[in-house]
LUMFIGU-431386 format. One record per residue: residue number from 1; residue in three letters; x, y, z of N, C-alpha, C in turn. Coordinates in nm, 4 decimals. Each point is the difference from the previous one (the first is absolute). Layout:
BEGIN
<seq=NUM; type=ALA; n.c1=X; n.c2=Y; n.c3=Z; ca.c1=X; ca.c2=Y; ca.c3=Z; c.c1=X; c.c2=Y; c.c3=Z> .
...
END
This chain:
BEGIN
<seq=1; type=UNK; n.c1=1.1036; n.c2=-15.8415; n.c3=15.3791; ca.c1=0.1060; ca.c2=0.0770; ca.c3=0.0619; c.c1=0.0331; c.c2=-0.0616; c.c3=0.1363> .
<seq=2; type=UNK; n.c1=0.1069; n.c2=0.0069; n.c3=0.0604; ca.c1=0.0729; ca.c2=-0.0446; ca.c3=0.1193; c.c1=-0.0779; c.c2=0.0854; c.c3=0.1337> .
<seq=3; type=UNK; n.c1=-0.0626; n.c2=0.0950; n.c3=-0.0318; ca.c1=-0.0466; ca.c2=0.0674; ca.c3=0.1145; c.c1=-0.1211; c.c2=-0.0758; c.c3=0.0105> .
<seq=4; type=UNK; n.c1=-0.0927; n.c2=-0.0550; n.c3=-0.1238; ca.c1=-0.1146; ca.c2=-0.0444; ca.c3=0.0483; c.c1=-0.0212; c.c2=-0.0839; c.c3=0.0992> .
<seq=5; type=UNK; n.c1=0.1251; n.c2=-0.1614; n.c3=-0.0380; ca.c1=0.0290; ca.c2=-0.0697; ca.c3=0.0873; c.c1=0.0290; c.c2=0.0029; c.c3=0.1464> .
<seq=6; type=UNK; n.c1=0.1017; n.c2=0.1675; n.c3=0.0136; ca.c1=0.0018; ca.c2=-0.0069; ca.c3=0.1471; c.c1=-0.0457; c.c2=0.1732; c.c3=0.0257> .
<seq=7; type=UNK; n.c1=-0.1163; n.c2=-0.0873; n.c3=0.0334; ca.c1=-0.0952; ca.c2=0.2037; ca.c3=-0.0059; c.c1=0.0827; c.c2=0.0653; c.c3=0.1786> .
<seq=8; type=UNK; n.c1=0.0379; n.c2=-0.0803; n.c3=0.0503; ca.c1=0.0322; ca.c2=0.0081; ca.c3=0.1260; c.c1=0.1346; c.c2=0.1185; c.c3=-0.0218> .
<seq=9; type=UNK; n.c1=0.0347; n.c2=0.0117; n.c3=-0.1058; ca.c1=0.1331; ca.c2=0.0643; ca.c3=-0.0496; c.c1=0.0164; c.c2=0.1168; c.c3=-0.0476> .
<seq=10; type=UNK; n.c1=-0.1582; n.c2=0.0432; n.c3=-0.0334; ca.c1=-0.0367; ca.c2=0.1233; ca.c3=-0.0341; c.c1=-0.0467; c.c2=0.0803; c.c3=0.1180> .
<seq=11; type=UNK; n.c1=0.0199; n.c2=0.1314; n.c3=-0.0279; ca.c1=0.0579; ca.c2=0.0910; ca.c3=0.1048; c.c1=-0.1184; c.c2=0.1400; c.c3=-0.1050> .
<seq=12; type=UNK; n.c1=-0.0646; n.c2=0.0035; n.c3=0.1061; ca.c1=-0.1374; ca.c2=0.0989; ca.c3=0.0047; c.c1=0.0616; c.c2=0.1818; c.c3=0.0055> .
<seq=13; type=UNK; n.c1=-0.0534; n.c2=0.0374; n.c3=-0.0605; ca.c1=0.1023; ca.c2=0.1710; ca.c3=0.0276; c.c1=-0.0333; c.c2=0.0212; c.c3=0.0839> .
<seq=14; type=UNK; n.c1=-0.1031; n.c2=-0.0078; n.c3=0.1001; ca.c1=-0.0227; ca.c2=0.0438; ca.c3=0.1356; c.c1=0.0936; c.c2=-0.0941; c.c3=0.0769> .
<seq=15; type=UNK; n.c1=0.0396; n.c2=-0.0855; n.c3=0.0204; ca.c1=0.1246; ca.c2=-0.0866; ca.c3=0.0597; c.c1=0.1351; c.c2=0.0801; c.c3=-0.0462> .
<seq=16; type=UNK; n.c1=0.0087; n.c2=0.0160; n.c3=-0.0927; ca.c1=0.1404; ca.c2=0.0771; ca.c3=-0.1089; c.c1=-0.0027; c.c2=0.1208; c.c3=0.1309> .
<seq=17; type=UNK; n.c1=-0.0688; n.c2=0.1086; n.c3=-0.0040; ca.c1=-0.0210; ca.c2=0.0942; ca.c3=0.0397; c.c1=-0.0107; c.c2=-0.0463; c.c3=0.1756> .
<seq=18; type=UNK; n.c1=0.0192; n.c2=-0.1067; n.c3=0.0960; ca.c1=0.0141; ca.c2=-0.0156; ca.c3=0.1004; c.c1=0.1274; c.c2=0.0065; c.c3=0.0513> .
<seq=19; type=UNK; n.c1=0.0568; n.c2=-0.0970; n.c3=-0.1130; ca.c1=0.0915; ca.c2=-0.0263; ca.c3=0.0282; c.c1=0.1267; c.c2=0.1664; c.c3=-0.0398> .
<seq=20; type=UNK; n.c1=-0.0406; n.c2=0.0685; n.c3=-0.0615; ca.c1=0.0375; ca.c2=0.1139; ca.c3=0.0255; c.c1=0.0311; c.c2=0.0816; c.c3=0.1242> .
<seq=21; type=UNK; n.c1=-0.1440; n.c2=0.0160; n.c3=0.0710; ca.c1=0.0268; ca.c2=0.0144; ca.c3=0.1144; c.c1=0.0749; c.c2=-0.0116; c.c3=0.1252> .
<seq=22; type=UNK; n.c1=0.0388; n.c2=-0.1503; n.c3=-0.0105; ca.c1=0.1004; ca.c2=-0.0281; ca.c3=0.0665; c.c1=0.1361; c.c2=0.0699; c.c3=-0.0079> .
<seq=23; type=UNK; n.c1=0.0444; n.c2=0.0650; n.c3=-0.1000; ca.c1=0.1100; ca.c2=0.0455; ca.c3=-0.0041; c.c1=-0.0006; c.c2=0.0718; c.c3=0.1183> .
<seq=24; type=UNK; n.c1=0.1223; n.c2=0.0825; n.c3=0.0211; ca.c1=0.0037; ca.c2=0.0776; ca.c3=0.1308; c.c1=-0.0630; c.c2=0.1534; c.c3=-0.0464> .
<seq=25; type=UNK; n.c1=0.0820; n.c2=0.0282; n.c3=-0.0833; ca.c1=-0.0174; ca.c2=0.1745; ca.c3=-0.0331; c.c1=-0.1600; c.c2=0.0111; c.c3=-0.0251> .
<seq=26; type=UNK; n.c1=-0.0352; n.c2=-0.0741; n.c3=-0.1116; ca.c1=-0.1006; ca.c2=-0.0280; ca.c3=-0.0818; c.c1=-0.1110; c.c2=0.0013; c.c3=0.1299> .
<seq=27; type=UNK; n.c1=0.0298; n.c2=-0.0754; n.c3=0.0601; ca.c1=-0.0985; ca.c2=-0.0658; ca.c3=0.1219; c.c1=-0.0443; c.c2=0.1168; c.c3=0.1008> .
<seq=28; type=UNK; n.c1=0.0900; n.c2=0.0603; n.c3=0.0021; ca.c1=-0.0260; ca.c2=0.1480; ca.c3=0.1144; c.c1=-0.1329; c.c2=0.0718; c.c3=-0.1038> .
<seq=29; type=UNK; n.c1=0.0813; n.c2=0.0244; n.c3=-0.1067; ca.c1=-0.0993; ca.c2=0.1019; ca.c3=-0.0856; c.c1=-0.1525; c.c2=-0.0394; c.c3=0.0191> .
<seq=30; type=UNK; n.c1=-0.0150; n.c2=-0.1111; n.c3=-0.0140; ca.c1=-0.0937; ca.c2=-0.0926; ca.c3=-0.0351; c.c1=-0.0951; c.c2=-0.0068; c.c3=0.0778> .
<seq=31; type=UNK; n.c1=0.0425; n.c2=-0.0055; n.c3=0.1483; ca.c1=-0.0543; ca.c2=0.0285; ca.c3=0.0822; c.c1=0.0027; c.c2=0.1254; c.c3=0.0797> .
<seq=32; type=UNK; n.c1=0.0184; n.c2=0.0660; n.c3=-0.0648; ca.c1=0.0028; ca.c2=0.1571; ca.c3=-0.0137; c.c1=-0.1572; c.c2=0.0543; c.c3=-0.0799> .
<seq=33; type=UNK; n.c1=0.0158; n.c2=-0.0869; n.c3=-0.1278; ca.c1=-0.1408; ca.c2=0.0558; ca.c3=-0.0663; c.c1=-0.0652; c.c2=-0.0797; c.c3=0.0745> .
<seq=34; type=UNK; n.c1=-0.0471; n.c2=-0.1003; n.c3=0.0398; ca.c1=-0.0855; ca.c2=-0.0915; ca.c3=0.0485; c.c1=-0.0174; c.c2=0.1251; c.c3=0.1461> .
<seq=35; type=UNK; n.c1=0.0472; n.c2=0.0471; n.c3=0.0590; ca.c1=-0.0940; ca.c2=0.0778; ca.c3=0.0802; c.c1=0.0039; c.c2=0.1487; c.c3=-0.0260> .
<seq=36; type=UNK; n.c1=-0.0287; n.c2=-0.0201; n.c3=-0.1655; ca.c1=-0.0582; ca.c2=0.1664; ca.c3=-0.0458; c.c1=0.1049; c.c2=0.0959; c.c3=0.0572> .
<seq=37; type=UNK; n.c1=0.1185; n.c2=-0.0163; n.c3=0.0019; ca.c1=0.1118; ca.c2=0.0988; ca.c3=0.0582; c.c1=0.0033; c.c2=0.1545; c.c3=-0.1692> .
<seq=38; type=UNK; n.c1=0.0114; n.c2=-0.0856; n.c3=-0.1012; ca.c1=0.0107; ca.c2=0.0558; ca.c3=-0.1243; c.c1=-0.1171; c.c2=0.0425; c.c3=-0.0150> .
<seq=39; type=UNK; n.c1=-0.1081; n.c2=-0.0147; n.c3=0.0319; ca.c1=-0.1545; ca.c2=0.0436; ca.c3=-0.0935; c.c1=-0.0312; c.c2=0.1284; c.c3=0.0422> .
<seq=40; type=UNK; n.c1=0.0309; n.c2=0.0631; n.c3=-0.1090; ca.c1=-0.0649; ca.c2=0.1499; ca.c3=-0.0023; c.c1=-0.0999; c.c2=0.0397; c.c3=0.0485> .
<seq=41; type=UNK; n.c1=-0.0740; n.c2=-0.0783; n.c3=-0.0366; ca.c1=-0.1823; ca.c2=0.0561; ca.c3=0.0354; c.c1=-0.0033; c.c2=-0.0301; c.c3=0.1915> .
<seq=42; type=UNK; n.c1=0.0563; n.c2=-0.0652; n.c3=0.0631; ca.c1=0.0141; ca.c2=-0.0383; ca.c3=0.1207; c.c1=0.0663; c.c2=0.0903; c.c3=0.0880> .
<seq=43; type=UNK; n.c1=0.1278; n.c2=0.0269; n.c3=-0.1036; ca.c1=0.0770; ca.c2=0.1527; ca.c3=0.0979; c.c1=-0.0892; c.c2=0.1270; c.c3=-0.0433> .
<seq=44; type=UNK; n.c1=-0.0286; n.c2=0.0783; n.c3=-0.1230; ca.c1=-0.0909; ca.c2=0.0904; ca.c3=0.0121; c.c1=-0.1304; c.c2=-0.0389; c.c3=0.0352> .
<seq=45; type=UNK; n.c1=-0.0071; n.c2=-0.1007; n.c3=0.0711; ca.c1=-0.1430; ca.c2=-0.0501; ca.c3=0.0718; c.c1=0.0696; c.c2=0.1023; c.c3=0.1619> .
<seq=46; type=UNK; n.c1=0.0677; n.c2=-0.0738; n.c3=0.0598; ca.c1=0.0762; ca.c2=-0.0012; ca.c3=0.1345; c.c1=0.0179; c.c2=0.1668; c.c3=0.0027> .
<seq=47; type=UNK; n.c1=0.0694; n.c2=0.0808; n.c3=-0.0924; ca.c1=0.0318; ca.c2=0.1353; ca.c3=-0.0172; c.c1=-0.0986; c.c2=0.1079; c.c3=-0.0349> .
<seq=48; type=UNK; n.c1=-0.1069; n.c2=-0.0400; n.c3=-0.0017; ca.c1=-0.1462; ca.c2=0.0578; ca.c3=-0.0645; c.c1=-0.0896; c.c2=0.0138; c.c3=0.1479> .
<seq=49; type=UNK; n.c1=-0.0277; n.c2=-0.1457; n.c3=0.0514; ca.c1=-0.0305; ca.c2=-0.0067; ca.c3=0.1157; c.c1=0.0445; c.c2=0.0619; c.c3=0.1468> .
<seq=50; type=UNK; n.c1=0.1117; n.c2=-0.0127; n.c3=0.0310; ca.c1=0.0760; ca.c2=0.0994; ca.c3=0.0333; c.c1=-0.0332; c.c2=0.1517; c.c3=-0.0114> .
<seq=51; type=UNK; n.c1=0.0533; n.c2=0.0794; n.c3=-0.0889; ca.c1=-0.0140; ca.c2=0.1365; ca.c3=-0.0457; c.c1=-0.1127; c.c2=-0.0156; c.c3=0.0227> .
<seq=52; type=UNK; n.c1=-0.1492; n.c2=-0.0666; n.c3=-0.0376; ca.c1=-0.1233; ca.c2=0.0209; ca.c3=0.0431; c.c1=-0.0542; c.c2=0.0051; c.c3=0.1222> .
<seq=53; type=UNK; n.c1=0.1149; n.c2=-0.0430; n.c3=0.0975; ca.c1=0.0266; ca.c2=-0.0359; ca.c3=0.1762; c.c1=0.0225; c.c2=0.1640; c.c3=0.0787> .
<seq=54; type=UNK; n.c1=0.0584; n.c2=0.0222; n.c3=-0.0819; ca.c1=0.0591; ca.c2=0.0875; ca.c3=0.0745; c.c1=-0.0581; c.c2=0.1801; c.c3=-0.0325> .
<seq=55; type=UNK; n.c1=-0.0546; n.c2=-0.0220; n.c3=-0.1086; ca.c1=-0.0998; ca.c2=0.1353; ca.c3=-0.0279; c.c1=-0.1459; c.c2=-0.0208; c.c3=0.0991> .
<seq=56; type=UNK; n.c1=-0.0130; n.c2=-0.1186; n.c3=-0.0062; ca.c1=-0.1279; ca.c2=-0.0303; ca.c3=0.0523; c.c1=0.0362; c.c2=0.0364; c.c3=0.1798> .
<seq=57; type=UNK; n.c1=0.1136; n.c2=-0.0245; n.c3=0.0200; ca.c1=0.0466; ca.c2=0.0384; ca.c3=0.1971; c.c1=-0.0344; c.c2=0.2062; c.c3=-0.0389> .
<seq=58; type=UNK; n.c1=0.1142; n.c2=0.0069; n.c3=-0.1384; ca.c1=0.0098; ca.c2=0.1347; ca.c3=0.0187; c.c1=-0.1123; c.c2=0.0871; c.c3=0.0125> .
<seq=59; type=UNK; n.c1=-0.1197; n.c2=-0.0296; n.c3=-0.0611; ca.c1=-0.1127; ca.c2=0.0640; ca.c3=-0.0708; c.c1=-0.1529; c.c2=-0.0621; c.c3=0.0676> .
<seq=60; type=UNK; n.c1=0.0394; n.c2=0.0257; n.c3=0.1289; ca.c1=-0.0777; ca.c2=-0.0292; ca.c3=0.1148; c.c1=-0.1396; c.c2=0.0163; c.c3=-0.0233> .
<seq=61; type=UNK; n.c1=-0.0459; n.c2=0.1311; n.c3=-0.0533; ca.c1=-0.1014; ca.c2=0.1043; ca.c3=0.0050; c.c1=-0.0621; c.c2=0.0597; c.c3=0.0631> .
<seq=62; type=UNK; n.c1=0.1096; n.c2=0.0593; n.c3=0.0765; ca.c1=0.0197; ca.c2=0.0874; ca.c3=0.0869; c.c1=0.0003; c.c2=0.1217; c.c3=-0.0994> .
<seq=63; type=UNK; n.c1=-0.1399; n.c2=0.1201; n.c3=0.0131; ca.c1=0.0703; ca.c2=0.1344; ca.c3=-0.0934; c.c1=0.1144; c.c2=0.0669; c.c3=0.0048> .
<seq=64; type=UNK; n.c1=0.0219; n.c2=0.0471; n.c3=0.1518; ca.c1=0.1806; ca.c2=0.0310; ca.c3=0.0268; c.c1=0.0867; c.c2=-0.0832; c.c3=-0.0802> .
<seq=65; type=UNK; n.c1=0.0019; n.c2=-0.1314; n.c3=0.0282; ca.c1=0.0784; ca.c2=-0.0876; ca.c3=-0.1292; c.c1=0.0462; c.c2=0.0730; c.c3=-0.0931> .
<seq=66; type=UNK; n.c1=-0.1394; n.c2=-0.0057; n.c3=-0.0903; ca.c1=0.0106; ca.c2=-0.0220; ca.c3=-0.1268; c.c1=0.0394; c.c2=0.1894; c.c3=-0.0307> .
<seq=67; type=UNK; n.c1=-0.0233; n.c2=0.0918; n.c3=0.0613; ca.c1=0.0330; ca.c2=0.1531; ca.c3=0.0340; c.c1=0.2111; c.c2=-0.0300; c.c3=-0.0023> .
<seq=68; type=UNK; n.c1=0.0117; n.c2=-0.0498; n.c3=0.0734; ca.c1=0.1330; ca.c2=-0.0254; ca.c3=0.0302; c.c1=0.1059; c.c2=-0.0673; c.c3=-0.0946> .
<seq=69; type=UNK; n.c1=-0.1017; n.c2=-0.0732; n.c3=-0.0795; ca.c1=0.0761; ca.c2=-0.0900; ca.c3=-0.1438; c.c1=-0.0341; c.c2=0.1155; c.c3=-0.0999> .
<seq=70; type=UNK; n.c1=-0.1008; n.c2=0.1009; n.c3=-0.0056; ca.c1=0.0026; ca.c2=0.0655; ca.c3=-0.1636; c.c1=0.0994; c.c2=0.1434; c.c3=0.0739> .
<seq=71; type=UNK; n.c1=0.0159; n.c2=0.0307; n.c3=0.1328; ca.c1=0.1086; ca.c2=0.0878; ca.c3=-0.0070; c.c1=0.1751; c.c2=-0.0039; c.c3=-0.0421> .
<seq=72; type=UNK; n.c1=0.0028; n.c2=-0.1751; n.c3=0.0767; ca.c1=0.0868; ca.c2=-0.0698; ca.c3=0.0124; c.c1=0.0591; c.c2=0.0017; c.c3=-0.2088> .
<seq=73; type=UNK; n.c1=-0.1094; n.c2=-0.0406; n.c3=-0.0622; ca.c1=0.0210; ca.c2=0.0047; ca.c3=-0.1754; c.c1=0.0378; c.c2=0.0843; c.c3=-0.0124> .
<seq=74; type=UNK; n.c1=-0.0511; n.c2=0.1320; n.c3=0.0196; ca.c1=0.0017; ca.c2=0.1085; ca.c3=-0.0458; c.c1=0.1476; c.c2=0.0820; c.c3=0.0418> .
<seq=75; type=UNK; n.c1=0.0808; n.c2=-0.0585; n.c3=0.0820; ca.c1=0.1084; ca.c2=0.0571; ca.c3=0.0366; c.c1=0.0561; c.c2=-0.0575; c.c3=-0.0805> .
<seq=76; type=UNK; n.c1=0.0133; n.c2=-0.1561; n.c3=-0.0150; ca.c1=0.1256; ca.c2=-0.0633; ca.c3=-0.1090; c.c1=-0.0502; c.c2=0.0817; c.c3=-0.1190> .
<seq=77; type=UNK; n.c1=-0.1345; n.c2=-0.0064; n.c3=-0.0213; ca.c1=0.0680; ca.c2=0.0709; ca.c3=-0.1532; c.c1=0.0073; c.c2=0.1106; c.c3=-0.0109> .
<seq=78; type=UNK; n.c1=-0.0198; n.c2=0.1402; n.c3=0.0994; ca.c1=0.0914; ca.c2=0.0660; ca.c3=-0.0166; c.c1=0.1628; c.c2=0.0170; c.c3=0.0116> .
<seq=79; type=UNK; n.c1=0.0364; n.c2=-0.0745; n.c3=0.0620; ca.c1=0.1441; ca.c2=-0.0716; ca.c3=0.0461; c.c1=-0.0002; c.c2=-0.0517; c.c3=-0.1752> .
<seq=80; type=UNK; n.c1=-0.0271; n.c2=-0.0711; n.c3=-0.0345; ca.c1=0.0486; ca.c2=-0.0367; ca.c3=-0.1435; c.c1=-0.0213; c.c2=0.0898; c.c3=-0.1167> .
<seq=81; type=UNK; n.c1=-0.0903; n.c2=0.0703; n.c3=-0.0362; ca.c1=-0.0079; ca.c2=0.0963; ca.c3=-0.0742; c.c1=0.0976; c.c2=0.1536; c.c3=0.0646> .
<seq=82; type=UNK; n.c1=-0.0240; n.c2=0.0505; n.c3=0.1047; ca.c1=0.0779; ca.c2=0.1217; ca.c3=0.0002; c.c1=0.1441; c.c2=-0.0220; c.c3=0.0359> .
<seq=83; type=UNK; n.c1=0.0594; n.c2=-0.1495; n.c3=-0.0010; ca.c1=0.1389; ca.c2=-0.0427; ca.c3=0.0071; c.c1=0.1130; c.c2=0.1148; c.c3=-0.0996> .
END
């Protein structure tokens, strides 16, 4: 075959797939996933951590606190049930 002769001519799918990149549109995306912008597990990583931030400020353990959060419940759901 003609490729054997000039192996220099064959084009590796990881090269195929570089040269993709270069496009413009393509290229943003691309480097979009390349810093985990899309990865799920990374944003409900970020959004987990967080919410775990901020109970942990709320929930001091202080008894008054925690007196002040089960009254604090106890109004919304009467507010939602006797609506």
């Amino acid at each position: 075959e003609i490729l054997e002769k000039h192996s220099n001519m064959r084009v590796s799918g990881t090269e195929f797939y570089n040269t993709i990149k270069d496009i413009t549109p393509l290229g943003i995306i691309y480097g979009l996933a390349e810093r985990k912008v899309f990865d799920i597990y990374d944003i409900g990583k970020i959004i987990t951590f967080g919410f775990n931030k901020v109970l942990r400020y709320i929930h001091n353990g202080v008894l008054l606190i925690y007196l002040a959060w089960c009254f604090l419940g106890m109004i919304i759901l009467f507010y939602i049930l006797l609506r």
